[in-house]
C-alpha positions in Angstrom: -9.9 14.0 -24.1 -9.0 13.6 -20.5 -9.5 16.0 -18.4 -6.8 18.0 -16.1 -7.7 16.6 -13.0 -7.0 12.9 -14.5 -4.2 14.3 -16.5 -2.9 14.9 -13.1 -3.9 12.2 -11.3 -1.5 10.3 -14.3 1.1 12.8 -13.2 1.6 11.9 -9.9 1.9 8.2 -10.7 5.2 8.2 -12.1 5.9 5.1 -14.6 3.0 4.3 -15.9 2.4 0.8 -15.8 2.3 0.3 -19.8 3.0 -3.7 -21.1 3.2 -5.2 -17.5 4.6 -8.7 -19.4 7.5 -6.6 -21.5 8.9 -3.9 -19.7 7.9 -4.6 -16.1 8.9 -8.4 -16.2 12.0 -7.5 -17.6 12.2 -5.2 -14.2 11.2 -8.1 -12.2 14.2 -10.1 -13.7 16.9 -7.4 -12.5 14.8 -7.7 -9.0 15.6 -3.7 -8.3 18.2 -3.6 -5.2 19.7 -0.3 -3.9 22.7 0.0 -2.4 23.1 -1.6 1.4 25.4 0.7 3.7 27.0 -1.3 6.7 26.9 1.6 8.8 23.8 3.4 9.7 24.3 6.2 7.9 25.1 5.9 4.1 26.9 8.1 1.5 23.9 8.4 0.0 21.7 9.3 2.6 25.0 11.9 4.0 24.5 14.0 0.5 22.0 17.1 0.7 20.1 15.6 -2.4 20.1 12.2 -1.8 17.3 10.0 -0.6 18.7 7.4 2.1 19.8 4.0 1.1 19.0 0.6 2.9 21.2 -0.7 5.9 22.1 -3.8 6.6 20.3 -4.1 9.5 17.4 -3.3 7.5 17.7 -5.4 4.6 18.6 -8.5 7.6 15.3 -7.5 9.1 13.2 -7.5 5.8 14.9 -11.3 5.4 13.8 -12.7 8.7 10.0 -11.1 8.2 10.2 -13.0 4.7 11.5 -16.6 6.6 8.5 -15.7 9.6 6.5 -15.7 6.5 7.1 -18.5 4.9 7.0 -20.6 8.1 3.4 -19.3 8.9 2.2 -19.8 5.4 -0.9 -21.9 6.1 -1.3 -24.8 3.5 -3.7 -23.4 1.6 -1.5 -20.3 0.7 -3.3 -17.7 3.0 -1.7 -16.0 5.6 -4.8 -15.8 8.3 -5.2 -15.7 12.0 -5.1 -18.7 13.6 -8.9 -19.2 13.1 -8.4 -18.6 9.4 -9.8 -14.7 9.4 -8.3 -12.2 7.5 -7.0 -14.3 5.0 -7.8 -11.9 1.9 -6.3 -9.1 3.8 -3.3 -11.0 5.3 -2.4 -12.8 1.7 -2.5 -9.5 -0.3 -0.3 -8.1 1.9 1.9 -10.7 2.1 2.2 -11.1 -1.9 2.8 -7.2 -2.0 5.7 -7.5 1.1 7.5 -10.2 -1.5 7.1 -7.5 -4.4 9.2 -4.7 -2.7 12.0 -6.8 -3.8 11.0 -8.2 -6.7 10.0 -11.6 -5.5 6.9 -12.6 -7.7 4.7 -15.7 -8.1 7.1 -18.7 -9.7 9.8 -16.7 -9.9 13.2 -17.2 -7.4 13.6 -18.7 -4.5 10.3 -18.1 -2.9 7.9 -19.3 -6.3 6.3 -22.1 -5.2 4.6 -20.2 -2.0 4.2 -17.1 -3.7 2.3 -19.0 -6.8 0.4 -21.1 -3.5 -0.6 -16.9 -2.5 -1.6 -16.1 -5.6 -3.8 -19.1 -6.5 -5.5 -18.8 -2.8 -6.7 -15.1 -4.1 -7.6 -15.8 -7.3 -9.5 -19.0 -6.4 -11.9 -16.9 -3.8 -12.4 -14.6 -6.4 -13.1 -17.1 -9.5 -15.6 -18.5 -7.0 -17.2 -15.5 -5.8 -20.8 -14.4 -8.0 -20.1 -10.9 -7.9 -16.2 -10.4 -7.3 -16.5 -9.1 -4.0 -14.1 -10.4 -1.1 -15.8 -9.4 1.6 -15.7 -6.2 3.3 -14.3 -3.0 1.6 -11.1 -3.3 3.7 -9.8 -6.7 2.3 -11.3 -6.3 -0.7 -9.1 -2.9 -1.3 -6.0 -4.9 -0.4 -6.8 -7.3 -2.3 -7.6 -5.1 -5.4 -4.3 -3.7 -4.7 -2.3 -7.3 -4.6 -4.0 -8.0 -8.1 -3.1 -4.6 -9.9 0.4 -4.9 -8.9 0.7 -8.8 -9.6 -0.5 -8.5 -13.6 1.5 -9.8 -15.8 4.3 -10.4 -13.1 3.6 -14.2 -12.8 5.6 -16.8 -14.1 2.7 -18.2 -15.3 1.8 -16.2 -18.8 -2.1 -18.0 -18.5 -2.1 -16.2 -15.5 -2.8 -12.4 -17.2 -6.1 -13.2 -18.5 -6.9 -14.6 -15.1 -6.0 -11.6 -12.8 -7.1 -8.6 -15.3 -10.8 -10.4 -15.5 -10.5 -10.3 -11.6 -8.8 -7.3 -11.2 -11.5 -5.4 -13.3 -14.8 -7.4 -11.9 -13.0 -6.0 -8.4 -12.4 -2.4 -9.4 -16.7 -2.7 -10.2 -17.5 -3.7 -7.2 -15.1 -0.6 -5.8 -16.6 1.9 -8.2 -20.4 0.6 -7.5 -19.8 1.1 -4.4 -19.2 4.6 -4.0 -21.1 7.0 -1.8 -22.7 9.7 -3.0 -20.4 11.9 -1.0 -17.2 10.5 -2.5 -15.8 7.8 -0.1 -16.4 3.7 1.0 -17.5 2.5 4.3 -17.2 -1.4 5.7 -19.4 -2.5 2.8 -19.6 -2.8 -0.8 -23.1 -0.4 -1.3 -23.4 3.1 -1.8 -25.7 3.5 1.0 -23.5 2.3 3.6 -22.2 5.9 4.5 -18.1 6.6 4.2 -15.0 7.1 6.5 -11.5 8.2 5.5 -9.9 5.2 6.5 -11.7 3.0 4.3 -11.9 5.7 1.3 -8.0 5.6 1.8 -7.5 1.6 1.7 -10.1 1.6 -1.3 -9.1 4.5 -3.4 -5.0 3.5 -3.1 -6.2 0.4 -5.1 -7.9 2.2 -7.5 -5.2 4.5 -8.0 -3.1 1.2 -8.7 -5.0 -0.2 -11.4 -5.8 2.8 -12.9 -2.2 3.2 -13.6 -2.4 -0.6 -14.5 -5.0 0.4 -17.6 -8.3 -0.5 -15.6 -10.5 2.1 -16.7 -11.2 4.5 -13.4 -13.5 7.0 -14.1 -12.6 10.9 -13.7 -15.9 11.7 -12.0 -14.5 8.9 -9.7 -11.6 10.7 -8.4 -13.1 14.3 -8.3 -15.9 13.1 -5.7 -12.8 11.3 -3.6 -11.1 14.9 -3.6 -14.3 16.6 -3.0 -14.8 14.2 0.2 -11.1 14.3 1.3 -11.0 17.8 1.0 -14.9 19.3 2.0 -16.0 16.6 4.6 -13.0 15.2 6.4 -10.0 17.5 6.6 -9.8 20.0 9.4 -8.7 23.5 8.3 -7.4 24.3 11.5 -4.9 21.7 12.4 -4.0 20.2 8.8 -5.3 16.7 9.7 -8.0 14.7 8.4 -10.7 13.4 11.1 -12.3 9.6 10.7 -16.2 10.7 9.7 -16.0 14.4 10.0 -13.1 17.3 10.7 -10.6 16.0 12.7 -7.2 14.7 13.2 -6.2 11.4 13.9 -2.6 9.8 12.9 -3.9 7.2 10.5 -6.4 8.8 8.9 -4.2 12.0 8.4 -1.3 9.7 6.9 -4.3 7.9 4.5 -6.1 11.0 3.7 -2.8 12.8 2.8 -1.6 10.0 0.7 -4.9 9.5 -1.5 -5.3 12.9 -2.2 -1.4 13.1 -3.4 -2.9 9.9 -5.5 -6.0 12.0 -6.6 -3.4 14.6 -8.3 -3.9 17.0 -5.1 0.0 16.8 -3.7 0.8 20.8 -4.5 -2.2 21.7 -2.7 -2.3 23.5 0.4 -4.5 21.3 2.8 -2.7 17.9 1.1 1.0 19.8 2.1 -1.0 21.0 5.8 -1.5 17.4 6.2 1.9 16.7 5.7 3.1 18.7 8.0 0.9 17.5 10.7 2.2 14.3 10.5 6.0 15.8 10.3 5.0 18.0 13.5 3.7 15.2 15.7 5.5 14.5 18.5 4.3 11.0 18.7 4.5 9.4 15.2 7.0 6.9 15.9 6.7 6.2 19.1 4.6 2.6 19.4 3.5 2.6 22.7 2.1 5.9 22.2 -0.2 5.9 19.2 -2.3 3.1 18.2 -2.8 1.4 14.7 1.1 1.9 14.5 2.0 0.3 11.4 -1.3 1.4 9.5 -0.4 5.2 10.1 3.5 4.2 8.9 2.2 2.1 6.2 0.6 5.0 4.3 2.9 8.0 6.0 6.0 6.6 4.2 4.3 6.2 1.0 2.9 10.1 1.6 6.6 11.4 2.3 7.9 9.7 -0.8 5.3 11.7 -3.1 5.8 14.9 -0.5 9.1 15.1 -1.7 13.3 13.8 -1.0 13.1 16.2 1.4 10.3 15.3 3.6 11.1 11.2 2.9 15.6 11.6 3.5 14.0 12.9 7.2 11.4 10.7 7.7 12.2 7.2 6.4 15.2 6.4 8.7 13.3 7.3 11.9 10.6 4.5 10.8 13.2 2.2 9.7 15.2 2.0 13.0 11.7 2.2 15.0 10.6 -1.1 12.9 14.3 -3.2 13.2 13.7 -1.9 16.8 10.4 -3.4 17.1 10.9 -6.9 15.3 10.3 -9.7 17.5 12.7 -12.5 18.1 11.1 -14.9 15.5 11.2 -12.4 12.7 7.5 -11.1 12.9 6.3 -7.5 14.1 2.9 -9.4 15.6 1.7 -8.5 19.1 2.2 -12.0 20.9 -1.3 -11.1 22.4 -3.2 -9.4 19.6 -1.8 -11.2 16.7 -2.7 -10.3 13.0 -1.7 -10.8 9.6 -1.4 -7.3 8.3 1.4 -6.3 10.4 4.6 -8.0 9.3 3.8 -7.6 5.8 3.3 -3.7 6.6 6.5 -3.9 8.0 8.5 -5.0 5.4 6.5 -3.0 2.8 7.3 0.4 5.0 11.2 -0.9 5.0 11.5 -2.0 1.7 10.3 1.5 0.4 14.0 2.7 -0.6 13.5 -0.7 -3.4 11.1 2.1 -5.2 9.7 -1.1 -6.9 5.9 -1.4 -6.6 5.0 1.4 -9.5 2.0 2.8 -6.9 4.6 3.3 -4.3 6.8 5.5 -6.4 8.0 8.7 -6.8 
């Protein structure tokens, strides 16, 4: 019998993700598309009770971060610095920006590099001893990619594939754990924890949990008890990185993965929404750092906060990111560039798709 804390852990994400090859294929088919307003406010997002819609100068941007994509597709499916690091990191993430519109591997238009992504991931893994794709950052993304990619693939011998992957991953993840509750930079208990890496781990867990990958109970309560008793700050709502704090990206993390952990009615995980809704800095670029790592889980946090906290937030990070897309499609940093950030991007813009089931409502 479970108990109440993973009862409502299932609660919170809605849609469970029951026969991935029936239902949610049949999902992937219809390639979920909300309606596109041509001016920049729709009728939609004009109603009290309404959540706001996609523009078209959205949806244009989310197709030119897909074409920078596909153009920078190295040829062995990864998408990796120019020196070839980050590729676990910068492939999952570029799977999951395809999925917020229901682009999947050999399906559509985009098949043939999406099935080239897919095979790049599962090829490291099938050749790894333990699992493990190195460092608890990429391999939480990567997790993630896998949980939402099974039994989406065109390829029907790809499900066995990707659940024995998927579940040798979620090991490592649960093996992992701290005694305190949380993940640090590697894949051993002993290694200490930090709320940005607890946040990128537990997020995947959360996803194949609601995939059908067994996730312990006792799993989740010692993420709430280090979420809640080591890392937020009573004072100002926020969580802090290794101790009480507040910082942007680890409050937008923190706050999402204890919404995930069944926590989103509770006062500190509402405090830590309003922190983010109360700073006067949150979508302004130049003036916080890790910019599209803070948005990446804030929108996600919003959406589970409620219509009301995501019809006011959403279209302020939309027009920030079409603001921000560089000339050839991409959000990189000319200077500083990395694979996570255009894929962020187009997952934070795509959010109104309400397509990957972690991502929901």
């Amino acid at each position: 019998m479970q108990s109440s804390a993973s009862k409502s852990f299932a609660s919170v994400a809605l849609g469970l993700l029951v026969a991935f090859s029936g239902t949610m294929s049949a999902i992937a088919q219809q390639a979920a598309a909300p309606a596109v307003s041509s001016a920049g406010v729709s009728g939609a997002e004009a109603a009290a009770d309404a959540a706001p819609e996609l523009t078209e100068a959205a949806d244009l941007a989310i197709e030119r971060g897909f074409e920078f994509l596909i153009k920078t597709q190295k040829p062995d499916g990864s998408w990796a610095k120019e020196d070839g690091t980050f590729a676990t990191a910068g492939t999952s993430l570029g799977l999951k920006a395809f999925m917020v519109k229901g682009h999947f591997p050999g399906f559509g238009r985009f098949a043939e590099p999406l099935d080239r992504a897919k095979e790049y991931l599962l090829k490291k893994a099938e050749e790894s001893s333990t699992g493990y794709l190195g460092g608890m950052y990429e391999h939480g993304l990567y997790t993630l990619c896998l949980s939402e990619l099974w039994g989406m693939t065109a390829n029907k011998q790809d499900n066995k594939r990707i659940q024995v992957q998927l579940e040798r991953a979620v090991q490592v993840i649960l093996r992992a754990q701290s005694p305190l509750g949380g993940w640090r930079y590697h894949a051993r208990p002993d290694c200490g924890q930090d709320t940005s890496v607890t946040a990128m781990v537990f997020v995947a867990l959360a996803s194949a949990r609601q995939a059908g990958v067994l996730v312990p109970t006792e799993t989740i309560d010692r993420v709430v008890g280090y979420l809640r008793d080591q890392v937020w700050d009573e004072k100002t709502g926020g969580f802090g990185y290794q101790g009480r704090g507040n910082t942007l990206a680890c409050t937008a993390g923190g706050a999402y993965a204890s919404q995930l952990c069944g926590q989103r009615d509770e006062e500190w995980v509402q405090a830590a929404i309003k922190y983010l809704e109360n700073s006067p800095k949150v979508f302004n670029r130049k003036e916080i750092g890790y910019y599209y790592y803070v948005h990446y889980y804030a929108i996600s946090a919003m959406v589970l906060a409620g219509d009301d906290h995501y019809r006011k937030w959403y279209p302020q990070i939309r027009d920030s990111l079409i603001s921000l897309q560089e000339a050839n499609g991409s959000w990189e940093n000319p200077k500083k560039p990395y694979p996570h950030t255009t894929p962020m991007a187009i997952i934070i813009l795509g959010t109104p798709h309400r397509y990957i089931p972690v991502y929901q409502e």
